[in-house]
C-alpha positions as CSV (number, residue, x, y, z in Angstrom):
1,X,-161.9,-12.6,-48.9
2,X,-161.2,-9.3,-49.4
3,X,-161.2,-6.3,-47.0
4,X,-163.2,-3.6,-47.0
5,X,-161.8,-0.7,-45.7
6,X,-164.3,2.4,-45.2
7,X,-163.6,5.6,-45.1
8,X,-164.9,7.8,-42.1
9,X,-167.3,10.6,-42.4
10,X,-165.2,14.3,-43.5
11,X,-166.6,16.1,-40.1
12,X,-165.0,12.8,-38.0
13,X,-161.9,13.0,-39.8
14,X,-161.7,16.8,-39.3
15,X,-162.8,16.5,-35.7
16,X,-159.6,13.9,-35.2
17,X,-157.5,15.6,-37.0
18,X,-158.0,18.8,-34.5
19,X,-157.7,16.7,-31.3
20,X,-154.5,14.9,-32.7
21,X,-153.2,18.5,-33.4
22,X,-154.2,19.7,-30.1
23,X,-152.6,16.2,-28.2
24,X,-149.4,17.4,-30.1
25,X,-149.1,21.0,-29.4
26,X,-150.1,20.5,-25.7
27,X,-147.8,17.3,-24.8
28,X,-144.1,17.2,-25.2
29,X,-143.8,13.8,-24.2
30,X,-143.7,11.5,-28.0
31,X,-145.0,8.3,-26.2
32,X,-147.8,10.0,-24.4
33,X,-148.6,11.9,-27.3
34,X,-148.9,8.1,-29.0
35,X,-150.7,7.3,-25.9
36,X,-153.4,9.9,-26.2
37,X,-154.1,9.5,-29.6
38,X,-154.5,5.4,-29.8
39,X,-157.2,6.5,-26.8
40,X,-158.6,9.0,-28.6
41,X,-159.2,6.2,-31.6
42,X,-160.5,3.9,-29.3
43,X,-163.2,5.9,-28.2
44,X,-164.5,7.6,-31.6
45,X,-163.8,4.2,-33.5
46,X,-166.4,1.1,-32.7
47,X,-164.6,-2.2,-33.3
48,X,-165.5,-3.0,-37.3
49,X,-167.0,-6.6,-37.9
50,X,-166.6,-7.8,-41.0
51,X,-170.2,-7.0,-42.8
52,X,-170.4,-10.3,-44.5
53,X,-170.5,-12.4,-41.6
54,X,-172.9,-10.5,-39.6
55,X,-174.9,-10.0,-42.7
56,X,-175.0,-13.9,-43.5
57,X,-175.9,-15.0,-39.8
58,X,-178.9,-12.6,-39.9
59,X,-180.1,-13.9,-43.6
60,X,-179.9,-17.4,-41.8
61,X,-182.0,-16.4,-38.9
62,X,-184.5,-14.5,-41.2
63,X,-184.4,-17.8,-43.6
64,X,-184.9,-20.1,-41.0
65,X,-187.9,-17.8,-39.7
66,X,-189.7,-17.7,-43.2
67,X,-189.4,-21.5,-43.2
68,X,-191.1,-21.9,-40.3
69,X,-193.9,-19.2,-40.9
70,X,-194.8,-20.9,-44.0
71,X,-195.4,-24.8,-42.8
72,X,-197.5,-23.2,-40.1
73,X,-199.6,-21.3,-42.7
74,X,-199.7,-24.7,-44.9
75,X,-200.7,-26.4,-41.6
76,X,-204.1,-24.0,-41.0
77,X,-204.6,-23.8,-44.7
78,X,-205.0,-28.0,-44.9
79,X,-207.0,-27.7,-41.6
80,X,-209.4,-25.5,-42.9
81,X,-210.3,-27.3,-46.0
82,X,-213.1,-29.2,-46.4
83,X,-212.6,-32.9,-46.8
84,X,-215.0,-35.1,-48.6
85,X,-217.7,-32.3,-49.3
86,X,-220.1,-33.6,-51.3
87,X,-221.4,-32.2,-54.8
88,X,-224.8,-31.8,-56.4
């Protein structure tokens, strides 16, 4: 399988790209820079799940739903009929 990497949205990207400047210019300290940043990450980025599998489990779900709506409609639709009517 191959990964899909996505690229974020220009305004994010500029808005990150300002706070990382601003982390840099205001702290001295390199590891707390570092620091600052991965937290800064971690609260603009949600943690990516793979498309595919989320994607397939809902399919099932929505699959297995379908499957189930139709014997109940095949159910009524054989109750309904009328067995043995008789002809002229």
């Amino acid at each position: 399988m191959k990964t899909v990497k996505k690229r974020l949205p220009k305004s994010l990207r500029k808005f990150i790209r300002s706070q990382k400047a601003l982390i840099r210019s205001r702290v001295l300290d390199f590891k707390k820079q570092e620091e600052l940043i991965t937290e800064l990450y971690k609260k603009l980025l949600k943690p990516i799940v793979e498309p595919n599998q989320d994607q397939e489990a809902k399919n099932r779900e929505d699959k297995k739903e379908m499957k189930v709506k139709e014997i109940k409609e095949i159910k009524v639709k054989t109750k309904n009929l009328k067995v043995g009517a008789k002809g002229k």
